[in-house]
C-alpha positions as CSV (number, residue, x, y, z in Angstrom):
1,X,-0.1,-14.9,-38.8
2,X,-1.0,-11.9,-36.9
3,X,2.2,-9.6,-35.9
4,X,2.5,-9.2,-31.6
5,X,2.6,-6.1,-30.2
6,X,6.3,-6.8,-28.9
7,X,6.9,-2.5,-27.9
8,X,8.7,-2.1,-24.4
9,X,7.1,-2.9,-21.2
10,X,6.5,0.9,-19.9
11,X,4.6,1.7,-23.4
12,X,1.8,-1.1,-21.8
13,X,-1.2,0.1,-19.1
14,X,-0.8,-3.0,-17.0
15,X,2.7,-3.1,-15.7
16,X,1.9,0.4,-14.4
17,X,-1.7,-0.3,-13.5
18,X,0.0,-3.3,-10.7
19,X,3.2,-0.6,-10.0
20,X,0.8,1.9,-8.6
21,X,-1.4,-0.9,-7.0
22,X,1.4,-2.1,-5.0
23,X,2.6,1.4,-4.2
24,X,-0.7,2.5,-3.0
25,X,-0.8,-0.6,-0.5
26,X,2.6,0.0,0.6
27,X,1.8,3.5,1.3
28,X,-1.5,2.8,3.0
29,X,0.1,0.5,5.1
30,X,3.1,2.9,6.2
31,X,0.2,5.1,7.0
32,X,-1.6,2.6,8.9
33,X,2.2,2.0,11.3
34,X,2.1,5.6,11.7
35,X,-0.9,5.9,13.2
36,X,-0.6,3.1,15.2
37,X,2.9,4.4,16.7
38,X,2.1,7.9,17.0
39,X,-1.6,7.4,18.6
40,X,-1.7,6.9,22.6
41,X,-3.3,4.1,23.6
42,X,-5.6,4.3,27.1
43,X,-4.1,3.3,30.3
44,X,-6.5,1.2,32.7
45,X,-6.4,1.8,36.0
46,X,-4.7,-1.1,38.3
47,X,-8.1,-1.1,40.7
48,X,-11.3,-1.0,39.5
49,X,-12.9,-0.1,42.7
């Protein structure tokens, strides 16, 4: 029978490859509600004579 690699979760590429995955998307999106906050939007005028 052929022995599992049973080492600890952090020694594995995976775990970290989703942990920076999801941290990248959290941050983009931060980013993204940033920019939409801090970005005036155009007024329109109440007439358009």
């Amino acid at each position: 029978m052929a022995e599992r690699d049973t080492g600890p979760w952090y020694r594995h590429f995976w775990p970290w490859f989703i942990i920076v995955l999801l941290g990248f998307s959290v941050s983009a999106s931060l980013y993204t509600v940033y920019l939409a906050m801090s970005t005036a939007e155009p007024v329109l005028e109440e007439s358009y004579d």
